[in-house]
C-alpha atoms as an extended CHARMM CRD file, in Angstrom:
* protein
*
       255  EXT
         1         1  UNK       CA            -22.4530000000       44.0010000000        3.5710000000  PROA      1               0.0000000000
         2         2  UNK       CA            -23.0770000000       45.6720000000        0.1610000000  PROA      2               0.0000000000
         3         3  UNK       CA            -20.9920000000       49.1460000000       -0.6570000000  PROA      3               0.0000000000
         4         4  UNK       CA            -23.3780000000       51.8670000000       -0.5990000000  PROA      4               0.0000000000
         5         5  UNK       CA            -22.3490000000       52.7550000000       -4.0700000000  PROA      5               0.0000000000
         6         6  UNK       CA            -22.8910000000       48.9870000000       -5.4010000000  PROA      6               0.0000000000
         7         7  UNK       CA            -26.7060000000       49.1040000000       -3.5650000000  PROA      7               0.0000000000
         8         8  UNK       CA            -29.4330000000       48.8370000000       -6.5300000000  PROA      8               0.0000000000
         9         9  UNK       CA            -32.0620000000       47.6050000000       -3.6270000000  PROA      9               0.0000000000
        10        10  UNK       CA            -35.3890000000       48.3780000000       -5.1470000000  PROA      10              0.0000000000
        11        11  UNK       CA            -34.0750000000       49.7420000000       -8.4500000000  PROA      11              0.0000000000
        12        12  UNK       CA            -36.6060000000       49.3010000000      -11.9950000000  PROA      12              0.0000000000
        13        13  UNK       CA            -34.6840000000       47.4060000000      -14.6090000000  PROA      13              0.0000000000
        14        14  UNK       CA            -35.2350000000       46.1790000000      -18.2570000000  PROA      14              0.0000000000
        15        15  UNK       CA            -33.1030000000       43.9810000000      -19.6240000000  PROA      15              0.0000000000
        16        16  UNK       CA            -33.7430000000       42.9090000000      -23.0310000000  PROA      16              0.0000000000
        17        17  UNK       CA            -32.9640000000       39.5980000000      -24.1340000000  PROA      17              0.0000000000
        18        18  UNK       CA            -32.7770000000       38.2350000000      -20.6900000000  PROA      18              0.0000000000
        19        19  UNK       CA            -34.0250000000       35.0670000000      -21.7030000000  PROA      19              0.0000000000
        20        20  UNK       CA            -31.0330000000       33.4790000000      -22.4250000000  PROA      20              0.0000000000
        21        21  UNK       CA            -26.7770000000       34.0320000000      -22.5670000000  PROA      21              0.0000000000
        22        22  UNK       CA            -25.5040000000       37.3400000000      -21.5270000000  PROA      22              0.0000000000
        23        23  UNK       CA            -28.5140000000       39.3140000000      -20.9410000000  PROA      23              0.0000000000
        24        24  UNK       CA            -29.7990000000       36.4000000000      -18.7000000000  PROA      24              0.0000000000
        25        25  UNK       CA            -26.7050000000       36.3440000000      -17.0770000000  PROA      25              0.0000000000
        26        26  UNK       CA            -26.9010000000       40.2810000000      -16.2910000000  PROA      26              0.0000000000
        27        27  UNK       CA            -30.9200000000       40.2570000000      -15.6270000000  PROA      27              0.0000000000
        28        28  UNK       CA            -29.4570000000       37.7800000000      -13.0970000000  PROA      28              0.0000000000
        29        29  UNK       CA            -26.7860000000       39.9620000000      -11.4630000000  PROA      29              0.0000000000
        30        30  UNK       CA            -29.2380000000       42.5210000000      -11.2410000000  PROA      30              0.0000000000
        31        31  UNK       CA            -31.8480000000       40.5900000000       -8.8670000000  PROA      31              0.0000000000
        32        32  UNK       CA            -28.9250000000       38.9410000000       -7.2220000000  PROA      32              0.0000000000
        33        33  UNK       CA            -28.4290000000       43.0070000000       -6.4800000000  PROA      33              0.0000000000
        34        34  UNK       CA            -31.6950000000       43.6190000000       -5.1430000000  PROA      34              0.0000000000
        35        35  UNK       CA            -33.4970000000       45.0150000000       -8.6790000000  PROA      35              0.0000000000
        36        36  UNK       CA            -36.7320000000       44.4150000000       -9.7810000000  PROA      36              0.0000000000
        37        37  UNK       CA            -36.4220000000       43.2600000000      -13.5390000000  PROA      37              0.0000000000
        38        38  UNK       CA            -38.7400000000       42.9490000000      -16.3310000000  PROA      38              0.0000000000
        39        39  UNK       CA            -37.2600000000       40.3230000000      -18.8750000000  PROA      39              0.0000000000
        40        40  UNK       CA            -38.0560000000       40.8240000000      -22.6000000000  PROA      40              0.0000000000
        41        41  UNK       CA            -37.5160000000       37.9390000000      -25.4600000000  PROA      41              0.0000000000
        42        42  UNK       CA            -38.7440000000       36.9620000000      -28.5600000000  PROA      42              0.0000000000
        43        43  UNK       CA            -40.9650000000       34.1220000000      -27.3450000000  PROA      43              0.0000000000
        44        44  UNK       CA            -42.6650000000       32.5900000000      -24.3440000000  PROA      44              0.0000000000
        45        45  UNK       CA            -39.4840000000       32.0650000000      -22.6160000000  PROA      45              0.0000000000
        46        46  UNK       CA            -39.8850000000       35.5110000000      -21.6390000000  PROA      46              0.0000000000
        47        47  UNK       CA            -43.0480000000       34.2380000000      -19.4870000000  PROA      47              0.0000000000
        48        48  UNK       CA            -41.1040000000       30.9610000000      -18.3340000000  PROA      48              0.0000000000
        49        49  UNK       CA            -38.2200000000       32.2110000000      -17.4670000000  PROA      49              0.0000000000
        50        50  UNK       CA            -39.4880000000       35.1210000000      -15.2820000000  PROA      50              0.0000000000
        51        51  UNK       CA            -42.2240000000       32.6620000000      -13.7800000000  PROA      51              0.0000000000
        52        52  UNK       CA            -38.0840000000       30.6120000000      -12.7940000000  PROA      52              0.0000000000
        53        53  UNK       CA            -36.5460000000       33.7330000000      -11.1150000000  PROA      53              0.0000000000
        54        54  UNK       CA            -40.0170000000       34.4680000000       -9.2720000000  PROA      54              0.0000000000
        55        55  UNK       CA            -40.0380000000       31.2540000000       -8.0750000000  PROA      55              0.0000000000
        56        56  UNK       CA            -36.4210000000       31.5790000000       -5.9600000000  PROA      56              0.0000000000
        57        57  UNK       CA            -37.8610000000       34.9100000000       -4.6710000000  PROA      57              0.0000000000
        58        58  UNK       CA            -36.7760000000       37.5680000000       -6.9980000000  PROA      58              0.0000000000
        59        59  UNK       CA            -38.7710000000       40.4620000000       -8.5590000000  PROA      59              0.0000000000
        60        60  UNK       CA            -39.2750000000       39.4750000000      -12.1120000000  PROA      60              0.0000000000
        61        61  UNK       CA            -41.7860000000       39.7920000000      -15.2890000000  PROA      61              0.0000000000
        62        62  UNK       CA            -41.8710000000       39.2010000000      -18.7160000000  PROA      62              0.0000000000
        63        63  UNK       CA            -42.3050000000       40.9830000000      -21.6560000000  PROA      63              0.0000000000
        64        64  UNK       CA            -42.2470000000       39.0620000000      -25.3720000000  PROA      64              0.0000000000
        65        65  UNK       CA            -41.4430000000       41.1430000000      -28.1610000000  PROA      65              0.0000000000
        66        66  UNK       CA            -40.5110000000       41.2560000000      -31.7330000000  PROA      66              0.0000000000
        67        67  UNK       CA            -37.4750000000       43.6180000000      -31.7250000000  PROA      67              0.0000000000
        68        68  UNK       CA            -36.9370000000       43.9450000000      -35.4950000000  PROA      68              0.0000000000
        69        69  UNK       CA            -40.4350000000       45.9370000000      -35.6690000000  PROA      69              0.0000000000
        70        70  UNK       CA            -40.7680000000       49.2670000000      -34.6740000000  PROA      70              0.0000000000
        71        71  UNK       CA            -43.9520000000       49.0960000000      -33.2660000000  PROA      71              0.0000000000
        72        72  UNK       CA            -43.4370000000       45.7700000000      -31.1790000000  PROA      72              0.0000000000
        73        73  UNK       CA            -40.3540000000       48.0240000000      -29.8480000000  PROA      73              0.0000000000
        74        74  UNK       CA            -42.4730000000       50.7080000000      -28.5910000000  PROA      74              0.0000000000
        75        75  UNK       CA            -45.0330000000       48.2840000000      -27.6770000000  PROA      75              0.0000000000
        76        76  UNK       CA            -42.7740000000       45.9000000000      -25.4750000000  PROA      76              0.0000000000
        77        77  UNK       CA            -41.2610000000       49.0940000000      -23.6620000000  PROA      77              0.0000000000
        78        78  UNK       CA            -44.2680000000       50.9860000000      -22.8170000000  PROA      78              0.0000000000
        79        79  UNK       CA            -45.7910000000       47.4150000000      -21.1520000000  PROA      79              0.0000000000
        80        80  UNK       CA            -41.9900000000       46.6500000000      -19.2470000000  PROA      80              0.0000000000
        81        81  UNK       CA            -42.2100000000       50.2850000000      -17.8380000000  PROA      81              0.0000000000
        82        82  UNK       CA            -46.0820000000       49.3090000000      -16.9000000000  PROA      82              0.0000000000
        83        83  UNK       CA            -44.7950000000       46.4630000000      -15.3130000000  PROA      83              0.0000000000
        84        84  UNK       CA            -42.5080000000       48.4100000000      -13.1280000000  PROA      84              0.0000000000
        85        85  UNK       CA            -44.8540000000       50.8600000000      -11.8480000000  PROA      85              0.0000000000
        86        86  UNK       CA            -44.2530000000       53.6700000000      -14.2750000000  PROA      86              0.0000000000
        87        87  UNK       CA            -41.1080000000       54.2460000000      -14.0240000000  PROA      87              0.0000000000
        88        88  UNK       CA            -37.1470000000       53.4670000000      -14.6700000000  PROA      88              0.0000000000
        89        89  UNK       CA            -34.0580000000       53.9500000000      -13.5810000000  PROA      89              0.0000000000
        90        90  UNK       CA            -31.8740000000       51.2240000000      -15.3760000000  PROA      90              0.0000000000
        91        91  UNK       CA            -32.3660000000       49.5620000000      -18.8200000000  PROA      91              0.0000000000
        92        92  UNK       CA            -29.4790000000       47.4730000000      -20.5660000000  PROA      92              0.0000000000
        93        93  UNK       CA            -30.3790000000       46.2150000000      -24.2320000000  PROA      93              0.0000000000
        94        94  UNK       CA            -28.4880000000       42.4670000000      -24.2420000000  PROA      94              0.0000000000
        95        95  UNK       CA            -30.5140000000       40.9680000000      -27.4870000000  PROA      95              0.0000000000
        96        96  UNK       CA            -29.3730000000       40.6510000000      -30.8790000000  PROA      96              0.0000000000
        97        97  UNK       CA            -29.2110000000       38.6750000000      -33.3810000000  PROA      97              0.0000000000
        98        98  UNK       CA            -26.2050000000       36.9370000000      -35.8010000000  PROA      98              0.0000000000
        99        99  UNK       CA            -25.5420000000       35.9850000000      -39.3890000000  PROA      99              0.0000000000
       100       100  UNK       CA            -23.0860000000       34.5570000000      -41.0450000000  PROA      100             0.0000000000
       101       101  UNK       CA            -21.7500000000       34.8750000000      -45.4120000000  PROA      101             0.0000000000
       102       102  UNK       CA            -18.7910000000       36.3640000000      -46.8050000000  PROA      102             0.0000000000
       103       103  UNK       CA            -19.2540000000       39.7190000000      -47.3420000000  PROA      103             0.0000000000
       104       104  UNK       CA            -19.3780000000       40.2680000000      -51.1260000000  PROA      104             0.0000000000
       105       105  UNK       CA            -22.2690000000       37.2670000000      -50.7600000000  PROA      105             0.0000000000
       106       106  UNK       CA            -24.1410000000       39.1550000000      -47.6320000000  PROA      106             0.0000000000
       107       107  UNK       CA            -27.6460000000       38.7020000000      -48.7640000000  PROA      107             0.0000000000
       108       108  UNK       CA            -29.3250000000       42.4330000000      -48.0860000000  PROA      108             0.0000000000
       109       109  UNK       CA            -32.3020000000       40.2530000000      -46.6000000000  PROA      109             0.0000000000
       110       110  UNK       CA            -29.6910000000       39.1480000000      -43.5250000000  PROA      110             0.0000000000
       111       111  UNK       CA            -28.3740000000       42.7850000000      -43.3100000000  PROA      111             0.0000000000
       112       112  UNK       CA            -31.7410000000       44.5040000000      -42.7680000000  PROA      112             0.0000000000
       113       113  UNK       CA            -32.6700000000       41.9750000000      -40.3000000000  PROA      113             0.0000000000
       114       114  UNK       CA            -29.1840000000       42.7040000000      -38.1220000000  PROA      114             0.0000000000
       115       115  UNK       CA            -29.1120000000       46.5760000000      -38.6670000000  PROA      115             0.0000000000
       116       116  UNK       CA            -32.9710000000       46.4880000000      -37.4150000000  PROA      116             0.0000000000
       117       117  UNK       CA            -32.7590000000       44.5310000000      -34.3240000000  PROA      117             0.0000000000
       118       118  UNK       CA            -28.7280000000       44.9230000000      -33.1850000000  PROA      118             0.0000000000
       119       119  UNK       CA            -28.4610000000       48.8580000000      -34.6180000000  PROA      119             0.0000000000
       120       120  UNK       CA            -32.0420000000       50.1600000000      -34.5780000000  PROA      120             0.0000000000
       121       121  UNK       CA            -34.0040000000       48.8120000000      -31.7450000000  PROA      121             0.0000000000
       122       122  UNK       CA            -31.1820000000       49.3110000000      -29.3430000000  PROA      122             0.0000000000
       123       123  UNK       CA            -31.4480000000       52.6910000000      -29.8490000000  PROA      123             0.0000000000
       124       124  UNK       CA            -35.3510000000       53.2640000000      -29.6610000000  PROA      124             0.0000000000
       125       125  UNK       CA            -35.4610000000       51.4560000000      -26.2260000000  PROA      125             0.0000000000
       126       126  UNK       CA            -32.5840000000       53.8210000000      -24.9630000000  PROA      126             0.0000000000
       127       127  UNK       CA            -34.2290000000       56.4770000000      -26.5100000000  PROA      127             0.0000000000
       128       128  UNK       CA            -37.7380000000       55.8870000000      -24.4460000000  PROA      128             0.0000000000
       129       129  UNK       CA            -35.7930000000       55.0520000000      -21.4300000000  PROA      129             0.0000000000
       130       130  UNK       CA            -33.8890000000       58.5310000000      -22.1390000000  PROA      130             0.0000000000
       131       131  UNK       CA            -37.3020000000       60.1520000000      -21.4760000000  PROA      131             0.0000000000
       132       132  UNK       CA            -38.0580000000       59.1390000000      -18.3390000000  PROA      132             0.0000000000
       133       133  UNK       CA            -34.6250000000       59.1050000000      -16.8140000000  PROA      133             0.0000000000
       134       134  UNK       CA            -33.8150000000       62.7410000000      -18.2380000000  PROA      134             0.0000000000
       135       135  UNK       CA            -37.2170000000       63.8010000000      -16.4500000000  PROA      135             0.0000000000
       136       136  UNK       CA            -36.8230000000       62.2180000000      -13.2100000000  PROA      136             0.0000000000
       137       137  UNK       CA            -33.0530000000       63.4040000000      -13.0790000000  PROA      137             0.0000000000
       138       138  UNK       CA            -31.1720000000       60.0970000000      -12.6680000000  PROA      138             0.0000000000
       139       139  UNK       CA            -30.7740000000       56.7670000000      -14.8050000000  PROA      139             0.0000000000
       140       140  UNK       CA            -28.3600000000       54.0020000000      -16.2450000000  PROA      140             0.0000000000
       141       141  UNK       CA            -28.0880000000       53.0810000000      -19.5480000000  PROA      141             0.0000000000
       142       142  UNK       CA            -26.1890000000       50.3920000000      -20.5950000000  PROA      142             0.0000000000
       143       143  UNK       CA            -25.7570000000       49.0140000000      -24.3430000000  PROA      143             0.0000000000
       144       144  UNK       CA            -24.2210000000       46.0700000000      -25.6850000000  PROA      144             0.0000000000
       145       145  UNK       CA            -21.6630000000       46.6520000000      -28.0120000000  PROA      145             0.0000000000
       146       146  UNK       CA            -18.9730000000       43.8810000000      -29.1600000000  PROA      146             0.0000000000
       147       147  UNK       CA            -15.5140000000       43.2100000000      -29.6850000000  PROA      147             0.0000000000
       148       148  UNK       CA            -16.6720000000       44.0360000000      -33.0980000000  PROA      148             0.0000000000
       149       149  UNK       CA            -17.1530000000       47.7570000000      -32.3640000000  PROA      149             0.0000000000
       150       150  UNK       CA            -13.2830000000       47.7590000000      -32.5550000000  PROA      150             0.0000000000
       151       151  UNK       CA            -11.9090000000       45.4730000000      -34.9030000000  PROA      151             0.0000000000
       152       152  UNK       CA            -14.0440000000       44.1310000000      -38.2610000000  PROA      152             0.0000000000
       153       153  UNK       CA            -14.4290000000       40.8160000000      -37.6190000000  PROA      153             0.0000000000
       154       154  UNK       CA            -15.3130000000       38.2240000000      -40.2380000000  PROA      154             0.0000000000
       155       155  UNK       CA            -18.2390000000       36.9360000000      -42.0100000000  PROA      155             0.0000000000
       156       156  UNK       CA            -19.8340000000       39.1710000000      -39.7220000000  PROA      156             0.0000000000
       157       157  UNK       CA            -19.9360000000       42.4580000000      -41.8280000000  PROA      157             0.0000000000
       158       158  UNK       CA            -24.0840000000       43.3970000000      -40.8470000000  PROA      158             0.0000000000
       159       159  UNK       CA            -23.1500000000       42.4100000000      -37.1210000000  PROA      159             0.0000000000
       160       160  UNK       CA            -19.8530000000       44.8670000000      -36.9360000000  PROA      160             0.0000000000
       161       161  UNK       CA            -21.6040000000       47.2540000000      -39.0350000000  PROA      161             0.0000000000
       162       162  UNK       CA            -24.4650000000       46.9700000000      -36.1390000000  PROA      162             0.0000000000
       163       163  UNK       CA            -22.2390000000       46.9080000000      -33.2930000000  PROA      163             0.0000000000
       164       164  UNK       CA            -20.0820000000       49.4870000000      -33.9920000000  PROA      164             0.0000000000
       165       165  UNK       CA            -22.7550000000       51.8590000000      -35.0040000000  PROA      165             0.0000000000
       166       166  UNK       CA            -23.5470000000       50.7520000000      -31.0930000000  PROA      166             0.0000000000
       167       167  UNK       CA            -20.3140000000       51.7480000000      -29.4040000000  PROA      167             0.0000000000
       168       168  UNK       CA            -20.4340000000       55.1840000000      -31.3190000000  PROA      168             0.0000000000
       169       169  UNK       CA            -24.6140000000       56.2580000000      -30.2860000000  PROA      169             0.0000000000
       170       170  UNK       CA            -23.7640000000       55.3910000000      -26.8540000000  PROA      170             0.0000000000
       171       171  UNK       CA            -20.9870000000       58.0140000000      -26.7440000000  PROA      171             0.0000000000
       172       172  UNK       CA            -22.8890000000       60.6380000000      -28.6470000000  PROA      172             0.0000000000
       173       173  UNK       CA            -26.2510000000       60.0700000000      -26.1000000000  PROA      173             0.0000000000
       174       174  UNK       CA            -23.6250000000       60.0590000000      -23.3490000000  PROA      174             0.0000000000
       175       175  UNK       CA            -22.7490000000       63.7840000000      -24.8950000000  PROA      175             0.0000000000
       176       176  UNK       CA            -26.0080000000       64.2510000000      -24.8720000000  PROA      176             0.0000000000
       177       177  UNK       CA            -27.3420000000       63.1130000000      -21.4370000000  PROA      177             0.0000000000
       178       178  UNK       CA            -25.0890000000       62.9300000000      -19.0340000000  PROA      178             0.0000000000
       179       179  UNK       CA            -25.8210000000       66.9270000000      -17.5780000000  PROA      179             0.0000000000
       180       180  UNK       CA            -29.3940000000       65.4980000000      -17.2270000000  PROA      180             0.0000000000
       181       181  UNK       CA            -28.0260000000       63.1700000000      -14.8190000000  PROA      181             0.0000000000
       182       182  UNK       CA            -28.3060000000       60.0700000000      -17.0840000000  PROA      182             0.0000000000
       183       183  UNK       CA            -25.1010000000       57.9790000000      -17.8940000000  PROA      183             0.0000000000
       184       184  UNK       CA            -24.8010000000       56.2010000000      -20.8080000000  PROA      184             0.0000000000
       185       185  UNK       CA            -22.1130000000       53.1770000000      -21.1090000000  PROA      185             0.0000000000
       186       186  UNK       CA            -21.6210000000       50.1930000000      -22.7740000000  PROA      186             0.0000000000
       187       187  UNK       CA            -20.2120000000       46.5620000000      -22.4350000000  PROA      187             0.0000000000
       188       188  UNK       CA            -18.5190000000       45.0340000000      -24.8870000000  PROA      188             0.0000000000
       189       189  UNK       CA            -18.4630000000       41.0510000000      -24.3810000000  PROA      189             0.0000000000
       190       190  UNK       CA            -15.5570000000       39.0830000000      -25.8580000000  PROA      190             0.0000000000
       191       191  UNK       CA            -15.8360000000       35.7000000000      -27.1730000000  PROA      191             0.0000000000
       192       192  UNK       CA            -18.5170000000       33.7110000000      -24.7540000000  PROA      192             0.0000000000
       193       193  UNK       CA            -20.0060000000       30.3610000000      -24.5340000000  PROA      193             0.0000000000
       194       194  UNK       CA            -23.6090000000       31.0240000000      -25.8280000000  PROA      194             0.0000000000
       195       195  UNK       CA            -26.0030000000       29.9220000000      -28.6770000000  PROA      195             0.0000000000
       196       196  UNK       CA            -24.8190000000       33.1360000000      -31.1430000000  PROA      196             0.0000000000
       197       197  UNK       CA            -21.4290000000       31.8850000000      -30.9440000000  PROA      197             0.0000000000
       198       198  UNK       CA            -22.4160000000       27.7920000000      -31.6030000000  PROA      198             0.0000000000
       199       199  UNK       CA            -20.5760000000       27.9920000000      -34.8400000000  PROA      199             0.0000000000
       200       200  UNK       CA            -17.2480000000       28.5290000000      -33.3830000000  PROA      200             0.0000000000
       201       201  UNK       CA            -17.2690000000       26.4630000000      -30.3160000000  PROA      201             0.0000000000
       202       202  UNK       CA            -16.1730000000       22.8290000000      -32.2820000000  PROA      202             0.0000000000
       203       203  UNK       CA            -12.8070000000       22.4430000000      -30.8730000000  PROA      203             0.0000000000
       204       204  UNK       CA            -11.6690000000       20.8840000000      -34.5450000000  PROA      204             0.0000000000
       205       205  UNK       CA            -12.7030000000       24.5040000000      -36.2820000000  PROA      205             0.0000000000
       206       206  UNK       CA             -9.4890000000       26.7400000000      -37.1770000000  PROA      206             0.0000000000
       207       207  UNK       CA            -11.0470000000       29.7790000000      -35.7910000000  PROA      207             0.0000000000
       208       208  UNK       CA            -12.0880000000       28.1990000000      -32.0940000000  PROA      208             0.0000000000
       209       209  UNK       CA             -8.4090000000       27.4740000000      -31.4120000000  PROA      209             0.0000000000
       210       210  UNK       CA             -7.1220000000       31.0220000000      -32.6040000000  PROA      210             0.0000000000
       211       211  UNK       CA             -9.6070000000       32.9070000000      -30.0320000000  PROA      211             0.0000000000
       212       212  UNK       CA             -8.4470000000       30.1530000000      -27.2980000000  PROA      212             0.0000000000
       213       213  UNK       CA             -4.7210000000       30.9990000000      -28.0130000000  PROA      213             0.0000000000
       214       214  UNK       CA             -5.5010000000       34.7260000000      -27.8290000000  PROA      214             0.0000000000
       215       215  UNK       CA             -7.2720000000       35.1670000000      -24.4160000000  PROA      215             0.0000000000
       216       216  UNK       CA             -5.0810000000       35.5770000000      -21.5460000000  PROA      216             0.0000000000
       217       217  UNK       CA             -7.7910000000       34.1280000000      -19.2480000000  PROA      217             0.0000000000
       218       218  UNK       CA             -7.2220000000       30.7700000000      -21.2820000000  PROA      218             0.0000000000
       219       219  UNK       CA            -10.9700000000       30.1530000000      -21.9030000000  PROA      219             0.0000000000
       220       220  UNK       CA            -14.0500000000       31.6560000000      -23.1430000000  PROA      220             0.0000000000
       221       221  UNK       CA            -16.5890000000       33.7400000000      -21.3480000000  PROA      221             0.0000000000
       222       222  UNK       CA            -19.2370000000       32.3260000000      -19.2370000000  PROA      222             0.0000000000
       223       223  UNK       CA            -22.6290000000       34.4220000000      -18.9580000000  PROA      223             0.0000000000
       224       224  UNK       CA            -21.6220000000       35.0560000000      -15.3070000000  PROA      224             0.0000000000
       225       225  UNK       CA            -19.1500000000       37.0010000000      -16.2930000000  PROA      225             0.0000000000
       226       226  UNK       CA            -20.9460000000       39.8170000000      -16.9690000000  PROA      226             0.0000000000
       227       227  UNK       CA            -22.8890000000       40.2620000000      -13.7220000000  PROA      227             0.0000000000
       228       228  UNK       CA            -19.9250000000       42.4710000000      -12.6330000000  PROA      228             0.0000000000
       229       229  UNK       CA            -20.0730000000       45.3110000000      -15.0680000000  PROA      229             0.0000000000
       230       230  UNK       CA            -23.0320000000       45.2740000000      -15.2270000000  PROA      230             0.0000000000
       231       231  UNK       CA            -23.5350000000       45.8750000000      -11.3250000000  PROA      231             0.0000000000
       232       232  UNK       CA            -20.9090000000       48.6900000000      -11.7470000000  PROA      232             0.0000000000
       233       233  UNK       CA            -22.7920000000       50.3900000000      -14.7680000000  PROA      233             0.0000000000
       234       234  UNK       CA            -26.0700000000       50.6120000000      -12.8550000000  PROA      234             0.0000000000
       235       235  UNK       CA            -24.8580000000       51.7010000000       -9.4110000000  PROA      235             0.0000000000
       236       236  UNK       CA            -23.6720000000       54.7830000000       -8.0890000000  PROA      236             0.0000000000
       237       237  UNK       CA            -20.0830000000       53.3840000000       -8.2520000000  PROA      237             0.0000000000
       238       238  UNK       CA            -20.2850000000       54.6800000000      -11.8510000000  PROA      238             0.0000000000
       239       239  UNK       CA            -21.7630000000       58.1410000000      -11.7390000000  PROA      239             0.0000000000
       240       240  UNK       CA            -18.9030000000       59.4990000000      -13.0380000000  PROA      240             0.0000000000
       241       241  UNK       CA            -18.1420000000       57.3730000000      -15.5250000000  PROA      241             0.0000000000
       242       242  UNK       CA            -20.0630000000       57.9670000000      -19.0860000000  PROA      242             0.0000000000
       243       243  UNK       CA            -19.1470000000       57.0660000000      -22.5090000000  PROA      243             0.0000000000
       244       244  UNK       CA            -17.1670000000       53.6940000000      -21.6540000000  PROA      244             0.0000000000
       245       245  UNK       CA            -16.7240000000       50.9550000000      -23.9050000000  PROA      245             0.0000000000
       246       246  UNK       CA            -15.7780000000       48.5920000000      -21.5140000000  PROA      246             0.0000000000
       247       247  UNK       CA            -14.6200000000       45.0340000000      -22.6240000000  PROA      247             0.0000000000
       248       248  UNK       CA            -15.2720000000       42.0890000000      -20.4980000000  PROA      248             0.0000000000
       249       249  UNK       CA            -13.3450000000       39.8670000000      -22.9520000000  PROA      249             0.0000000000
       250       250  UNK       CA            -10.9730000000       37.8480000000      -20.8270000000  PROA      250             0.0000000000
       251       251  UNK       CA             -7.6230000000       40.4800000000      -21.7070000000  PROA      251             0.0000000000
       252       252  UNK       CA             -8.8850000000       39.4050000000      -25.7860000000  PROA      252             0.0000000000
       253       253  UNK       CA             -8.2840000000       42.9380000000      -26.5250000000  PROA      253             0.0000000000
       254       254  UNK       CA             -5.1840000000       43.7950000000      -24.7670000000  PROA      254             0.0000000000
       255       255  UNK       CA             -3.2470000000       41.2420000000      -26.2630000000  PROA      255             0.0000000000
């Protein structure tokens, strides 16, 4: 029997980049929960993998988007929301994007792409959802921030940039919201087995063995993983909580 204060039963979700790694994992977690999701990716996996999660019974749609353009943004949200039946009560913005150079060699190409679709379009979604959860009295917004939003990271200088410009507008709209009855969190995922992190999952690379000898779980996230805090962050269990950075990281952090 599901805590009252973990029941999302019926709930309206968006959970971008849910095609795929973490935000699959969570789009997931949140059907699992009882939430009707609408899925939005960059291509028609979007429409494939929703068509997959219908198909074992859950409440699912898809969206396909480009998120570095502003329009495609507003575009994308307005139809998820559509999707739902007007309205919205959860959203959680899982996509983003990686690159890789050194930074004095950062092309400014790379960086504009990052800023636009890690920085920028995570805040226009939340800001639309803001709109109809501050009106209706009630909603759950949950970014995805990084274990870059607290340490620099490297190689990676458009994606910490990015990512802790994340962690800091999901305080400020938790300032900002959270009287209006909307909380505002975010999770920030340590190092897990997914495509953005293929470059660093050769066991013979230097840097794969460091991260392995620094989490205490003694191995590296699994998209499951997330389904957790996620549940938490959209349920009731967490009305009071607002502002969070919360690292799902395997102790990475800590230690």
């Amino acid at each position: 029997m599901v805590h009252p204060l973990f029941d999302i039963t019926g709930r309206k979700a968006i959970v971008t980049g849910g095609t795929r790694g973490l935000g699959h994992g969570m789009a997931e977690g949140l059907m699992e929960a009882g939430c009707e999701v609408v899925i939005i990716g960059s291509s028609d996996k979007a429409f494939s993998e929703a068509e997959a999660f219908s198909a074992r019974g859950f409440a699912c749609h898809g969206v396909k988007a480009d998120l570095s353009r502003r329009e495609e943004i507003y575009r994308a949200f307005q139809e998820a929301v559509e999707k739902l039946g007007g309205t919205l009560d959860i959203i959680v913005t899982a996509h983003g994007i990686q690159r890789r150079h050194r930074a004095d060699q950062f092309p400014m190409s790379d960086w504009d792409d990052v800023i636009k679709v890690n920085l920028e379009s995570q805040f226009i979604l939340c800001q639309e959802a803001a709109k109809i959860m501050v009106a209706k009295g009630y909603g759950k917004i949950i970014t995805v921030s990084s274990m870059s939003s607290f340490f620099g990271g490297q190689n990676v200088v458009a994606y910490s940039a990015a990512k802790g410009g994340v962690a800091q507008m999901t305080k400020c709209m938790s300032n900002d919201l959270l009287a209006c009855g909307v909380n505002v969190n975010s999770i920030a995922p340590g190092y897990f087995a997914t495509e953005m992190n293929e470059a660093l999952l050769d066991p013979n690379c230097v840097r794969y063995k460091e991260i392995c000898d620094r989490i205490p779980a003694h191995r590296w996230g699994e998209p499951q993983d997330m389904k957790g805090a996620c549940l938490f962050l959209a349920s009731h269990a967490s009305d009071y909580v607002s502002g969070v950075i919360l690292p799902v990281d395997g102790g990475y952090l800590a230690k």
